[in-house]
C-alpha positions as CSV (number, residue, x, y, z in Angstrom):
1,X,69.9,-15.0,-15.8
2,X,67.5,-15.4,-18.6
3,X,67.8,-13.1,-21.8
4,X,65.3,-12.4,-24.2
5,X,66.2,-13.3,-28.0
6,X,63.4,-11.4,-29.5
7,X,64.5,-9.0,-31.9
8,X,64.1,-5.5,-31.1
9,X,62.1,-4.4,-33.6
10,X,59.3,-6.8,-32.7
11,X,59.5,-6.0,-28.8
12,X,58.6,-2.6,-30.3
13,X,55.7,-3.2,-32.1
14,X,54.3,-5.2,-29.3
15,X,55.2,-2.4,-26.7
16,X,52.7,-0.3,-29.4
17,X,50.1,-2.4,-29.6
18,X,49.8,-2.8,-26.1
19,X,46.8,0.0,-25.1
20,X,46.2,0.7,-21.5
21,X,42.3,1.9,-20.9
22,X,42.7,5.1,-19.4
23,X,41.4,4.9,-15.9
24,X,38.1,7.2,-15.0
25,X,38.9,9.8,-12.6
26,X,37.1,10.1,-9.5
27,X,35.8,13.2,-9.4
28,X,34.5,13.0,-5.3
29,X,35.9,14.8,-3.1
30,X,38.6,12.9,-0.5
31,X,35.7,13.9,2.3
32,X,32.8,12.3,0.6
33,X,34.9,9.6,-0.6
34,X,36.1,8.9,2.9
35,X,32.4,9.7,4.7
36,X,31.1,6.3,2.1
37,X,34.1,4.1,2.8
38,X,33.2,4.8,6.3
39,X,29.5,3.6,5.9
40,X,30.2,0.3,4.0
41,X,32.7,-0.8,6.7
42,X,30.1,-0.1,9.4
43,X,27.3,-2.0,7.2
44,X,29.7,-5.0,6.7
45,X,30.9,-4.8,10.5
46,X,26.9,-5.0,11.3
47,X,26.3,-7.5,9.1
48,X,29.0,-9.8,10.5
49,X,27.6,-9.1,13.6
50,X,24.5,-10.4,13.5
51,X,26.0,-13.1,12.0
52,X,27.7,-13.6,15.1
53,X,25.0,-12.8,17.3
54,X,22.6,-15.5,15.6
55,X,25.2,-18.2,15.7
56,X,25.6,-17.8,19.5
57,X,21.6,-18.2,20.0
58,X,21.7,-21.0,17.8
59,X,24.3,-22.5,19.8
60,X,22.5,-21.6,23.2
61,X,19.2,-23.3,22.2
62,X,21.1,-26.3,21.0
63,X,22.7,-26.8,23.7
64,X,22.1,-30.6,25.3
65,X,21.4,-28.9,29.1
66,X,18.6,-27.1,27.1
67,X,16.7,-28.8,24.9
68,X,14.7,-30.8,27.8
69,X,13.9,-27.8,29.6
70,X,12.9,-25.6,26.0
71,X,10.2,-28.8,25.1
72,X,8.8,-28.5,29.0
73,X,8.2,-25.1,28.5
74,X,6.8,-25.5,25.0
75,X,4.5,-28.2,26.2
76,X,3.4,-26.2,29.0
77,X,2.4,-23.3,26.9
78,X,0.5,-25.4,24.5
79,X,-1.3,-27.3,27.6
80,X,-2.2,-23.5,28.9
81,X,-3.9,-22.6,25.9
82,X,-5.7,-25.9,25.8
83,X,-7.1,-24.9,29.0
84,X,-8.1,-21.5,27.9
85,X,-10.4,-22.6,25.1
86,X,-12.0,-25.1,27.5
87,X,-15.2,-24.4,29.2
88,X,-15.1,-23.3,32.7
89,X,-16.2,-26.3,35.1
90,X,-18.4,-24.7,36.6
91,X,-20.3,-24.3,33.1
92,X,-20.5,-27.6,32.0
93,X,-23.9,-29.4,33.4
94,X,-23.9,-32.2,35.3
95,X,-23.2,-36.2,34.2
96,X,-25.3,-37.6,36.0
97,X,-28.8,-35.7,35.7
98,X,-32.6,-37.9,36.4
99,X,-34.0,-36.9,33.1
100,X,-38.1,-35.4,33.3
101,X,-40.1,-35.3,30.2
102,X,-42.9,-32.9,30.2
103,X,-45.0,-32.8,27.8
104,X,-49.0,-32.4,26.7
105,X,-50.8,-29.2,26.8
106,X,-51.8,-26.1,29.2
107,X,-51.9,-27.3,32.4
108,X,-48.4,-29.4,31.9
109,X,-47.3,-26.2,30.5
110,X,-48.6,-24.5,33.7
111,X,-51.4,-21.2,34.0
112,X,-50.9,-21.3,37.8
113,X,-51.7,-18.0,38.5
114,X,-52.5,-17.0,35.2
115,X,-55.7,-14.7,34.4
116,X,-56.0,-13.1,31.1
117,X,-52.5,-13.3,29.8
118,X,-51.0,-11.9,33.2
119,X,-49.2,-14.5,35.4
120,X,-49.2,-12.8,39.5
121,X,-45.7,-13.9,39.7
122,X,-46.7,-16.0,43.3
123,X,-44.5,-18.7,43.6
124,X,-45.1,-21.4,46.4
125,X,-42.3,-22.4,48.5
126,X,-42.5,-26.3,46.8
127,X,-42.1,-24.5,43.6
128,X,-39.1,-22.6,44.5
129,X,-36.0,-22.9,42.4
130,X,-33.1,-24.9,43.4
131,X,-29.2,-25.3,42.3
132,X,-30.1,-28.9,41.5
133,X,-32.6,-28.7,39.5
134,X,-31.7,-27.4,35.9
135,X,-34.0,-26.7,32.7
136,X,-33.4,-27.3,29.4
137,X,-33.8,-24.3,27.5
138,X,-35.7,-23.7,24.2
139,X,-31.8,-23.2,23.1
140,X,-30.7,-26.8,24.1
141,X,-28.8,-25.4,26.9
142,X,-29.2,-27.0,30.5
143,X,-30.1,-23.8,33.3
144,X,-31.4,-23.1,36.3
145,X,-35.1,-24.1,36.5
146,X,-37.5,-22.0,37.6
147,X,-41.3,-20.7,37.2
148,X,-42.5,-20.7,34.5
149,X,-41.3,-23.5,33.2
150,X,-42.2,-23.6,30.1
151,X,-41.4,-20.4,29.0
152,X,-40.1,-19.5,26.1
153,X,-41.2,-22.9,24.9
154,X,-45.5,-22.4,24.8
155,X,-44.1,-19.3,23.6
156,X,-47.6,-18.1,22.2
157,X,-49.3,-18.1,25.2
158,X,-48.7,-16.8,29.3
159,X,-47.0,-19.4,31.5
160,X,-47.5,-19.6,34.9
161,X,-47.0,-22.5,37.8
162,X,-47.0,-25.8,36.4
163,X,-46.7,-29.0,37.8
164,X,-43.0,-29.8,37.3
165,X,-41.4,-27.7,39.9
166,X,-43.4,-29.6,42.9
167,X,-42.8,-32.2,41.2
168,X,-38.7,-32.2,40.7
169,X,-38.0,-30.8,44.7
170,X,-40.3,-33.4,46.3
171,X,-38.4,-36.3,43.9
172,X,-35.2,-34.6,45.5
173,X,-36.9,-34.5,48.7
174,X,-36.9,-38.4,49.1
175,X,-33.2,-38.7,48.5
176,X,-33.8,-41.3,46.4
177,X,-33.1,-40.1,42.8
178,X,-30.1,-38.8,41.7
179,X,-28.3,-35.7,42.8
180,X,-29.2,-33.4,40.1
181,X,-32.8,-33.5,38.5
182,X,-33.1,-31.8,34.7
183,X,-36.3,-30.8,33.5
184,X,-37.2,-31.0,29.8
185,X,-40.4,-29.0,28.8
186,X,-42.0,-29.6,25.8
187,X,-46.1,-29.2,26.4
188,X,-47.9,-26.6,23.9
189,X,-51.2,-25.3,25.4
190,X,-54.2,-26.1,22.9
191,X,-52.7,-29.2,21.3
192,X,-55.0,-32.4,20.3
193,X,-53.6,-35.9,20.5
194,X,-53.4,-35.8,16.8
195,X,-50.8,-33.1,16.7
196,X,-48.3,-35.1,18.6
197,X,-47.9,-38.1,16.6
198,X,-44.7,-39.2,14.9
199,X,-44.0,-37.3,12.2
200,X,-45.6,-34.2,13.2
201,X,-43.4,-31.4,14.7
202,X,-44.3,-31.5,18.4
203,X,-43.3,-35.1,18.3
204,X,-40.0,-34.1,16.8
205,X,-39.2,-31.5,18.6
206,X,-40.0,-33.6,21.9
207,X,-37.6,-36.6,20.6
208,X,-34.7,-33.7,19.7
209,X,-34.7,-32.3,22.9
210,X,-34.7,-35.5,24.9
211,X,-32.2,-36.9,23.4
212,X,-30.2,-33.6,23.7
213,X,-31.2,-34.1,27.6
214,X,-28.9,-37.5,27.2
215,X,-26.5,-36.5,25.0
216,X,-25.8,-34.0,27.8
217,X,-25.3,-36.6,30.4
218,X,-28.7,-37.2,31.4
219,X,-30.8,-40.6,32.2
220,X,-34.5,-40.4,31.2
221,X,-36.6,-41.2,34.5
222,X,-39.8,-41.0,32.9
223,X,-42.6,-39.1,30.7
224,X,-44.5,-36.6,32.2
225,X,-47.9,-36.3,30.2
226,X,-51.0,-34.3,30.6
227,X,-53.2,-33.8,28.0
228,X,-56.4,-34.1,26.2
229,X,-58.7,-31.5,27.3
230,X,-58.8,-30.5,23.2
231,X,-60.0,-34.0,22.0
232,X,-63.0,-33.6,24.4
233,X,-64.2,-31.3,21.5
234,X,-64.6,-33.2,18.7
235,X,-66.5,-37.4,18.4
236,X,-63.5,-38.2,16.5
237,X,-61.0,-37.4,18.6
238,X,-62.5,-38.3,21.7
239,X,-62.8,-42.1,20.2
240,X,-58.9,-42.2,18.9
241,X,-57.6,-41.0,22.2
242,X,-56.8,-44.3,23.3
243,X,-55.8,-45.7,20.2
244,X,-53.2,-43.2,19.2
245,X,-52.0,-42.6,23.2
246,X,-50.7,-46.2,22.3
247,X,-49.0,-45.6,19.4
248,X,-47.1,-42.5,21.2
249,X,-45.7,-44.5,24.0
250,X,-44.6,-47.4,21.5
251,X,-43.3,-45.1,19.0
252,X,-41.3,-42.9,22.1
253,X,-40.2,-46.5,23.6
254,X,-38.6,-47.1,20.0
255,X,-37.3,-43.8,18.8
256,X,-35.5,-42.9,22.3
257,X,-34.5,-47.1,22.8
258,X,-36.1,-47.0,25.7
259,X,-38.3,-50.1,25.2
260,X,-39.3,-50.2,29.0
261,X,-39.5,-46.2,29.0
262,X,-41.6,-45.2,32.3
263,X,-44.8,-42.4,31.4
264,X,-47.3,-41.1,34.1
265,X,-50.2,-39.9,32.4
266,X,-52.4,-37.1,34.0
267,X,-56.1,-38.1,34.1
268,X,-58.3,-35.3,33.1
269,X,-59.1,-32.6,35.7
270,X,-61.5,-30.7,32.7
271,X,-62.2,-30.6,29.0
272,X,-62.9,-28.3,26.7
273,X,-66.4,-30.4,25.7
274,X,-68.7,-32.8,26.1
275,X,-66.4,-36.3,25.8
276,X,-64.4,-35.8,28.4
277,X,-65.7,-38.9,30.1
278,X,-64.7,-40.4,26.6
279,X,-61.4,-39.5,26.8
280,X,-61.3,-40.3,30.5
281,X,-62.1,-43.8,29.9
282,X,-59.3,-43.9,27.2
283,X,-56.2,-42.8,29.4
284,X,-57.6,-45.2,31.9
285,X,-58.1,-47.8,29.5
286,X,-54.4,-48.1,28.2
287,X,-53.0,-51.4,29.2
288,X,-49.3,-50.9,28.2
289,X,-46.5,-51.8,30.8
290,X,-44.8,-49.1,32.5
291,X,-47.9,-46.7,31.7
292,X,-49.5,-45.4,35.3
293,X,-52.1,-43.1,35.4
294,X,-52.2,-40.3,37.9
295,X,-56.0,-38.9,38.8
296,X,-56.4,-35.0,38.5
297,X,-60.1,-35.0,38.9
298,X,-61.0,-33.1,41.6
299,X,-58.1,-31.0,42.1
300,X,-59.2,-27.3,42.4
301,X,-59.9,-24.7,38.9
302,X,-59.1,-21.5,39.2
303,X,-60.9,-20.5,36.1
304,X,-63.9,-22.1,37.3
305,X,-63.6,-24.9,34.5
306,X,-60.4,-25.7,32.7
307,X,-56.8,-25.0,34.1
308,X,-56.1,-26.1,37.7
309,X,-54.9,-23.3,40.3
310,X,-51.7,-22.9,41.4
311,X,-52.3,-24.7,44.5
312,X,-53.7,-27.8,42.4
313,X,-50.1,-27.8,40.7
314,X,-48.4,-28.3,43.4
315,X,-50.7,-31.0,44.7
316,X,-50.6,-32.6,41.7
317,X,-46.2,-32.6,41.4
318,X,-46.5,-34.1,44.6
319,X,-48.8,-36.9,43.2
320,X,-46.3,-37.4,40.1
321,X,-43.0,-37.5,42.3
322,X,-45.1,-40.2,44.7
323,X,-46.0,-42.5,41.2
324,X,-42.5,-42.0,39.9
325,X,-40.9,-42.7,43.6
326,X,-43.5,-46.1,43.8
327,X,-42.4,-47.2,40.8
328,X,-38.7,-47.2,41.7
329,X,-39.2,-48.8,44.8
């Protein structure tokens, strides 16, 4: 037993100096009081179980039986929306297109059918459109192709049947191209030879788009060209015809490498003046390899002196698709 040895007075004066804070009296009522005591243990039971709760799904989706099958299904969901921001198949052109160049003036451009600036809408069964042959648009979009041709592209002017139609279903015709046949237009009715040399924007706009036409799974077959009834007009331009026809086809050979690039240039059918012998005598005078020259003289006018008649586009495509077919051969 242990004794204090303190004296008593001092045990006193600490027992004074001792002073208790006087506690603050709850002045809510017992129902109150017990309504909030309530409250907090149902917010702290809550609490704990959520706890609880997100513990067990951590547990579940850790498991070793489930991790295999959770990255399956993630993978699978990520490959799904891969898929949906792909374009649909059936959308996407064709790999393995014959690539057409067509290019030159009106009658490349077509007025088949054309009077005034109304096209009669006749379409000749060797002209009719066909799922494997496709157009590339003035967008640089591959589509169906069908009359006319060219429009939207000798967009000042009325289109009508051109020659690349006939051309692209009798190439198909002979089974011996590939399965799908892409048409690029490019022709602009009332152009001279001078407007379509490099550096000017008809020579641009040709190289753009063909290379697009590749780009887009396409092999060039050849250069369609048919023009020259403007430089009939003028001495000048009637004399350089031949001269800068050359420098086309080489600068096309280099700027596409293509250095053994195919063209089949359209002989005159008409002119617009008096040298079109002149110019005759030019396209017929270039002595370049892989250059042919396809004869339009004599094919029917429907104007009486300039474009050729619907008819004499078809004849022609058929001409073009026999030069291009000898060639392969």
């Amino acid at each position: 037993m242990l004794h204090c040895h303190l004296p008593a007075s001092l045990l006193l004066v600490s027992s004074k100096n001792e002073k208790t804070k006087p506690r603050k009296k709850d002045t809510t009522c017992s129902v109150c009081l017990q309504k909030r005591r309530g409250e907090e243990r149902r917010a702290e039971g809550e609490d704990d179980g959520r706890k609880e709760k997100k513990i067990k799904i951590f547990k579940f989706l850790c498991h070793p039986q489930r991790l295999v099958p959770m990255r399956q299904l993630l993978l699978h969901l990520l490959a799904s929306a891969a898929v949906l921001l792909l374009p649909v198949a059936a959308d996407l052109p064709p790999s393995n297109k014959l690539v057409f160049i067509l290019a030159g003036q009106s009658n490349m451009a077509g007025r088949g059918g054309v009077l005034g600036n109304h096209w009669d809408g006749i379409v000749p069964p060797d002209c009719a459109p066909n799922p494997s042959i496709l157009r590339l648009s003035p967008q640089l979009r591959w589509e169906l192709a069908h009359e006319p041709l060219h429009d939207g592209i000798d967009s000042n002017r009325t289109c009508g049947v051109g020659p690349g139609m006939a051309f692209a279903n009798a190439v198909l015709r002979s089974g011996r191209a590939a399965p799908v046949v892409g048409l690029v237009p490019c022709a602009v009715g009332g152009t001279r030879m001078a407007q379509w040399v490099k550096g000017s924007e008809l020579y641009a706009d040709l190289v753009r788009r063909a290379r697009v036409a590749v780009e887009t799974g396409g092999r060039i077959g050849a250069v369609l060209w048919y023009q020259g009834e403007s430089d009939t007009v003028r001495w000048a331009d009637a004399t350089e015809y031949g001269r800068r026809m050359v420098m086309l086809v080489r600068d096309l050979r280099s700027d596409l490498a293509m250095p053994h690039l195919l063209l089949l240039q359209v002989g005159l059918a008409s002119g617009l003046g008096q040298y079109t012998e002149i110019v005759r005598e030019a396209q017929e005078g270039v002595k370049l390899r892989n250059v042919r020259f396809v004869d339009a003289k004599g094919l029917p006018l429907q104007d009486g002196h300039l474009h050729l008649s619907t008819q004499a586009q078809v004849q022609l495509g058929h001409m073009l698709a026999q030069a291009y077919l000898n060639y392969e051969i």
